[in-house]
NUGUDREN-625305 format. One record per residue (C-alpha): residue in one letter; x, z, y. Coordinates in Angstrom, 3 decimals. Layout:
<site A <X Z Y>>
...
% end
This chain:
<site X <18.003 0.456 -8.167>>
<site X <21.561 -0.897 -7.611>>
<site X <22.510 1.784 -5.234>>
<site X <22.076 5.849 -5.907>>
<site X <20.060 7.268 -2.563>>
<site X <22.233 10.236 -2.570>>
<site X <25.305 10.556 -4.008>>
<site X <25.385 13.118 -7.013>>
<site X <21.674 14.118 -6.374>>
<site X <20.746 13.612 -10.334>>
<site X <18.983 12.134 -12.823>>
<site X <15.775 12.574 -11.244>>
<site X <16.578 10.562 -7.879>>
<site X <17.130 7.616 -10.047>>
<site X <13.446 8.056 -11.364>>
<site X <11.942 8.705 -8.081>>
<site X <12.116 4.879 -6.666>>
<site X <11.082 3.369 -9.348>>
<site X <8.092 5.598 -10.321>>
<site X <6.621 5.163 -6.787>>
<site X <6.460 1.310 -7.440>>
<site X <3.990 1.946 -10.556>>
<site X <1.019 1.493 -8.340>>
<site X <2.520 -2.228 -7.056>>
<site X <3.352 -3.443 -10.332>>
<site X <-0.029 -2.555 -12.058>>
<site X <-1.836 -3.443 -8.715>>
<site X <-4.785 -5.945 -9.890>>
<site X <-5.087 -7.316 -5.982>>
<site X <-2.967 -9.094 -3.187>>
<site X <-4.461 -9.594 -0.277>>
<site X <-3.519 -6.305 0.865>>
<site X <-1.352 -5.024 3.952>>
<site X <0.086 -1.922 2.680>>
<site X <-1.424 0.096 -0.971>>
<site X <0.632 3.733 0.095>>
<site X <-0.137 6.449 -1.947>>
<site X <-0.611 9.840 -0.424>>
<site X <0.523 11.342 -3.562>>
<site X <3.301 11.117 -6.489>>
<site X <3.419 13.360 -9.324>>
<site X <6.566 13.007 -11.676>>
<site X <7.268 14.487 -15.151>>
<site X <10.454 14.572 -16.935>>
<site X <10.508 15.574 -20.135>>
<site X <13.960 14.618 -20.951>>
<site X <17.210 13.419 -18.235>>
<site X <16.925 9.706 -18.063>>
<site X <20.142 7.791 -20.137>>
<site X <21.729 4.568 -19.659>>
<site X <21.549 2.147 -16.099>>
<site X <17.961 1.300 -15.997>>
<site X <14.677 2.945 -15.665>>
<site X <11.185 0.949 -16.951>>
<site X <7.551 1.633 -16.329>>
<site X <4.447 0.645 -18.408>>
<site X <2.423 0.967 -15.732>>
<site X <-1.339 0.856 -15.342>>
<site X <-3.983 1.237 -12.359>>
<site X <-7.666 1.536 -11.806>>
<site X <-9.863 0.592 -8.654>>
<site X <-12.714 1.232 -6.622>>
<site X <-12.716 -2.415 -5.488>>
<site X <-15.698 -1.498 -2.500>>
<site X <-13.831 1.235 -1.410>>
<site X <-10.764 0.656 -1.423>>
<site X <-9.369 3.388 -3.593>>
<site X <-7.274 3.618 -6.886>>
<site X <-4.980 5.615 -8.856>>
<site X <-2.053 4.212 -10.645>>
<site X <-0.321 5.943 -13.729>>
<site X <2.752 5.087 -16.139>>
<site X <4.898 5.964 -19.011>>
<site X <8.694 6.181 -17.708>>
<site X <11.051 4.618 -19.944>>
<site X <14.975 4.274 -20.492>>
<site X <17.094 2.893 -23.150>>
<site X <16.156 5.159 -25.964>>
<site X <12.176 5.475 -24.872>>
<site X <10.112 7.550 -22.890>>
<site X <11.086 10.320 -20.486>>
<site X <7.756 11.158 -18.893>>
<site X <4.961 10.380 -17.154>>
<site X <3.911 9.363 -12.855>>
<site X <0.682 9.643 -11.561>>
<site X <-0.589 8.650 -7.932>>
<site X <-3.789 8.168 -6.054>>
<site X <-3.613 4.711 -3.629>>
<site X <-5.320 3.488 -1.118>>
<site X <-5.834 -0.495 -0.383>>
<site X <-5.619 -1.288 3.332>>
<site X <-7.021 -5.054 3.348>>
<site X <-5.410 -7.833 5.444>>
<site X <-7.401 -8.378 8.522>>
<site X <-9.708 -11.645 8.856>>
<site X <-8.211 -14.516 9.962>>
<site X <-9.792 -14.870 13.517>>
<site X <-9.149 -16.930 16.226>>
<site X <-6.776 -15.349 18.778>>
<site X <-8.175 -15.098 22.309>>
<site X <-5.980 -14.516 25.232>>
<site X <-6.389 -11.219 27.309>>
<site X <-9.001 -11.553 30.167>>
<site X <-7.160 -12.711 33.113>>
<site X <-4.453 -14.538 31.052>>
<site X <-4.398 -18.776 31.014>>
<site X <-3.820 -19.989 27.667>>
<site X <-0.272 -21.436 27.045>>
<site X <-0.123 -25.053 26.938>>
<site X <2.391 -27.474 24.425>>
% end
């Protein structure tokens, strides 16, 4: 993140952004419309150091039912700092089908 959220708010808004994208990187499907997670649990177990923040992040699906959890190791310069967790859920793009005007409505010509 180039930008703090919140002035002065502390190390742990600086981990906050990037541990809620550890379901998106690890995410092992696109076609979806949105993956939010209804959950994020963070763990510090030392203040982040340095400009940058790094996940190793993993996830698992249900691929029928559309449900997953994604987890990672949170990293800075000198190594780990803790741990996210999350459980996701896949919303699918909608099928591709042919758009039909409303009833009463002419079609619009080129």
């Amino acid at each position: 993140m180039n930008q703090a959220v919140i002035n002065d708010a502390g190390p742990l808004s600086a981990v906050l952004g990037p541990a809620d994208w550890t379901h998106g990187i690890a995410r092992p499907c696109q076609n979806v419309v949105a993956d939010p997670n209804p959950n994020l649990t963070v763990q510090l177990f030392r203040q982040p150091e340095g400009p940058w923040i790094g996940i190793r992040a993993q996830a698992r699906w249900r691929p029928a039912g559309g449900l997953g959890a994604g987890s990672g190791v949170l990293l800075d310069v000198d190594g780990e700092i803790g741990r996210v967790s999350m459980s996701v859920i896949l919303v699918p793009f909608p099928l591709q089908a042919k758009a039909q005007p409303a009833e009463g409505l002419a079609r619009a010509s080129n």
